[in-house]
Legacy VTK file of the C-alpha trace (Angstrom):
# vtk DataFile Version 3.0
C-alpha trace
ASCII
DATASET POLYDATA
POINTS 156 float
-67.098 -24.075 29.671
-67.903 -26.586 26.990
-66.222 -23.938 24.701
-62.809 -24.433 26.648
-63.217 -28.443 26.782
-63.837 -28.587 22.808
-60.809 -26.402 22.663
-58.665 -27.942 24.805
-59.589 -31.146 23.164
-58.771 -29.774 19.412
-55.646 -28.359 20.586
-54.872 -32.277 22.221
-55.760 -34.126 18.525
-53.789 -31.342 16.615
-50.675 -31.604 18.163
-51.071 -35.465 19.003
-51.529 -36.112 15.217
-48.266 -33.851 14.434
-46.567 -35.324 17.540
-47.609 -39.238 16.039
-44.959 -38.282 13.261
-41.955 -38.265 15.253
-42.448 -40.719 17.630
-41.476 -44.624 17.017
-43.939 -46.762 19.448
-41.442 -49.889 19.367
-39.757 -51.692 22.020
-36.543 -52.456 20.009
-33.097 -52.327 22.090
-30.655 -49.163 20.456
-27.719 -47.972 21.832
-28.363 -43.715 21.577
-26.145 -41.424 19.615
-28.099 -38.362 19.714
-26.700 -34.861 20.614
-27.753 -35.103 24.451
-24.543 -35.754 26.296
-25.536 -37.289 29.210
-27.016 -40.181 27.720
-24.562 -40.704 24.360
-24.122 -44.816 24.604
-26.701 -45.820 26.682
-28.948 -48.704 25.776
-32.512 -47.193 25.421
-35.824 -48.321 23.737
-36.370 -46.992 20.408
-39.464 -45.288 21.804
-37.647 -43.379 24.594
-34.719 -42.556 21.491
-37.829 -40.720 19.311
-38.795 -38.281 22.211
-35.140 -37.229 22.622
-35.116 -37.086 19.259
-38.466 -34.637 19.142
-36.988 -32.814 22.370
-33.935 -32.028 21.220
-33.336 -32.771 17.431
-36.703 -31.303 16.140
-37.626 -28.115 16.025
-40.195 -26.623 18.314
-41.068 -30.472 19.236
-40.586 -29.260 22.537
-43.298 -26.557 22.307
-45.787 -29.171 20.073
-45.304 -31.589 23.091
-45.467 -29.303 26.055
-48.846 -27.636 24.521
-50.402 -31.606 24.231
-49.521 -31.710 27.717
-50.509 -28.966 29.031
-53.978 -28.581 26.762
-54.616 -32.465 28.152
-54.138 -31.111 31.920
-56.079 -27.973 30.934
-59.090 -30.273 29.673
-59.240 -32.170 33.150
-59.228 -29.101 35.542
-62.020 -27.546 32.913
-63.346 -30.691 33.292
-63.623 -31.037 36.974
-64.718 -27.407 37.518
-67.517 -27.703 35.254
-68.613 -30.454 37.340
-68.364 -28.894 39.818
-70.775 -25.870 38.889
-73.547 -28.265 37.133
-76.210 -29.099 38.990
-78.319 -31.632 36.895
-77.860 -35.343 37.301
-77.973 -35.811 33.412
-74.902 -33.199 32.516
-72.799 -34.919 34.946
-72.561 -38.054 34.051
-70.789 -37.139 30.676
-68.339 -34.953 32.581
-67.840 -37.801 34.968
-66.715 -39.834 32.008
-64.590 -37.250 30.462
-62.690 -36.327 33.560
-61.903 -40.420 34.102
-61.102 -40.665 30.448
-59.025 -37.802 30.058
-57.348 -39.099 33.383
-56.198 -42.441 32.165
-55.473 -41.152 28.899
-53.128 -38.476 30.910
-51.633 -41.459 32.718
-51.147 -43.729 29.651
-49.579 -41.270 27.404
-46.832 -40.701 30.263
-46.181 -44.399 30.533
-46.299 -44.558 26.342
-43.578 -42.015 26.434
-41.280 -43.303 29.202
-41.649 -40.190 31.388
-43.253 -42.361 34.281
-41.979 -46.177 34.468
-44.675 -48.361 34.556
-43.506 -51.047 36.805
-42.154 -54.466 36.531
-45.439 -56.037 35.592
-46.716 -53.290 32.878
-43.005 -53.696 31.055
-43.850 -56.925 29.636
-47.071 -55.033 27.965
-45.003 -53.909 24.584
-45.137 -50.079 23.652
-47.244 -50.488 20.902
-50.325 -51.635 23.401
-50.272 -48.445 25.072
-49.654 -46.241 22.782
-52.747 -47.976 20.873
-54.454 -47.637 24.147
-53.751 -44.272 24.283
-55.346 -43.142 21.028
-58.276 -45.111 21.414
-58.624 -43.431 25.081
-58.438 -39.976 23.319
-61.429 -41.102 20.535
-63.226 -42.038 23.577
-62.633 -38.747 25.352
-64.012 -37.278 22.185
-66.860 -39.364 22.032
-67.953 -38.299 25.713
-67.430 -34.612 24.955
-70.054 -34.387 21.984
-72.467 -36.844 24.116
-71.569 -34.112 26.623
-71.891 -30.870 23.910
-75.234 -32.550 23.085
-76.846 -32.804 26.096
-76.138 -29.277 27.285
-77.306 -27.837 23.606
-80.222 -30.125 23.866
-83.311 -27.745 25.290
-85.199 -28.316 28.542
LINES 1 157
156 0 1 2 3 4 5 6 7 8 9 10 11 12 13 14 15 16 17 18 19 20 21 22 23 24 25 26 27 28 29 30 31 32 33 34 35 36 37 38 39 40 41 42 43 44 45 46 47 48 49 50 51 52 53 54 55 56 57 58 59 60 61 62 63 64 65 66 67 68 69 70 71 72 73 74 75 76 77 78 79 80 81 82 83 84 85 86 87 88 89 90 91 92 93 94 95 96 97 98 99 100 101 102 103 104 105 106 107 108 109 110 111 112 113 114 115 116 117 118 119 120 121 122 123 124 125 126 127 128 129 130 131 132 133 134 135 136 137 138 139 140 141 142 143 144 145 146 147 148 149 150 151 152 153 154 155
């Protein structure tokens, strides 16, 4: 299991470094002009503009952003079953950490992107805060899996 959570984890830095490229983590007003119809002359924030942009502008940004998603998702279930399954005190507490880690990171990189509003009192935060928040959330996550990769390698 520790196998998939590494993986899953790789797979989450790889395509959040490539996906750090395209996207623009400013709050700046813009009027869009991109090829999606629907929302040609609507006022948008520069941040929101940059994942159209990667969605449909980009190629395969859709495919380098679904597999962050997805691998991120796929980390917290592997997560949560492997906590499940251990029975030591010691191996759980990492877990513990990554699934709540990997949770908020989950839930901050949705606000960071504008796929969930976050609410009349988070919109005064600017984007740049959470999307810093979100990368230091994923060194953390990283941090608790080798703490947790240690202490299952570690003999008894």
């Amino acid at each position: 299991m520790n196998v998939l959570l590494v993986g899953c984890l790789g797979i989450v830095l790889v395509t959040g470094a490539v996906l750090a490229f395209f996207y623009s983590p400013t709050d700046n007003s813009i009027i869009y002009d991109g090829p999606y119809e629907p929302l040609r002359g609507v006022e948008m924030s520069s941040a929101y503009a940059s994942e159209l942009e990667l969605a449909f502008e980009t190629p395969g940004g859709l495919l380098v952003r679904a597999l962050h998603q997805w691998a991120g998702l796929a980390f917290l279930v592997v997560a949560v079953f492997r906590l499940v399954f251990v029975r030591r005190f010691l191996q759980v507490l990492p877990v513990l950490a990554l699934l709540g880690l990997g949770a908020l990171n989950v839930v901050v990189g949705l606000v960071t992107t504008g796929a969930v509003p976050a609410g009349e009192t988070f919109e005064q935060v600017p984007t740049i805060w959470w999307y810093s928040v979100h990368l230091l959330l994923a060194l953390m996550t990283a941090a608790a899996l080798i703490v947790a990769w240690r202490r299952h390698s570690r003999p008894d």
